[in-house]
N, C-alpha and C positions, 0 to 999 in steps of 0.2 A: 560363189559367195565367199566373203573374208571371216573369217575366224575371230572373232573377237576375243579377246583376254581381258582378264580384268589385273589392274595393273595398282600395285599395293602405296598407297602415299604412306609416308612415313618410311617406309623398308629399310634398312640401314644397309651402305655401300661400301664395298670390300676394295681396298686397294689394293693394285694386282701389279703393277709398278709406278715408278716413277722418270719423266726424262726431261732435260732442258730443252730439248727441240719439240717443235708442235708437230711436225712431219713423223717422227720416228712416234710419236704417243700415239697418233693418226692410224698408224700405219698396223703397229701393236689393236688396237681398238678392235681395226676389221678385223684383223687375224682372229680373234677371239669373237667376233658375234660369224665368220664364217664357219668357224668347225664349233661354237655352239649357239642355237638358237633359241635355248630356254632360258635365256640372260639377258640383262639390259648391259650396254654398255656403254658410256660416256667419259670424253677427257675433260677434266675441270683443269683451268688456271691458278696456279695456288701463287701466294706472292712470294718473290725472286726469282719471278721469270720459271718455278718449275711448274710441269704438267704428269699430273696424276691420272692413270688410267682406272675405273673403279668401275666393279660388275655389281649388281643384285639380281636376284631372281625372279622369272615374269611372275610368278605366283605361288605363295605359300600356302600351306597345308594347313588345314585348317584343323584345330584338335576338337577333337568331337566331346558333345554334350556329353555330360554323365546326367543320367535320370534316376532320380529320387524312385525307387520300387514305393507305388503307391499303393494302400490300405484300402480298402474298401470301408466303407459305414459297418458292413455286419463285423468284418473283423474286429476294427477297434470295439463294437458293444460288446462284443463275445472276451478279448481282454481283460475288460472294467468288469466284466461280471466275475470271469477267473479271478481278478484281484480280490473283489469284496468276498468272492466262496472262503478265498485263503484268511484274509483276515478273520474272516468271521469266527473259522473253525481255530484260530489261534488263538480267542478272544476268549472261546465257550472253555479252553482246556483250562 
């Protein structure tokens, strides 16, 4: 079975160089998806004839949720009630 990755739209892409020939950019490409395979790599045609080699990564880390520490019902009544003991007793002095 193949491995599927899920592959990020958007990702922003690293220029890793640049060369006038489409052969020598070509050539650069593979070398760089041979010795790493957790890369994408493609040559775009930029205008004046140059070619830009530029890598992103197959898949970013995703930052983990932070969770609200959630109350319970009896907590918050037990709260409201310490509030109103407090005021109460600052009110009687």
């Amino acid at each position: 079975m193949q491995q599927e990755t899920k592959l990020m739209i958007g990702q922003p892409w690293k220029i890793v160089n640049s060369f006038s020939v489409y052969e020598e950019a070509d050539k650069k490409r593979s070398d760089i998806q041979e010795k790493n395979a957790n890369v994408q790599v493609k040559v775009k045609r930029m205008s004046g004839g140059v070619y830009t080699v530029r890598i992103r990564p197959l898949e970013t880390p995703v930052p983990p949720k932070k969770k609200k520490p959630s109350s319970s019902k009896d907590q918050r009544r037990d709260q409201r009630r310490k509030n109103k003991e407090s005021k109460a007793r600052k009110s009687s002095r």
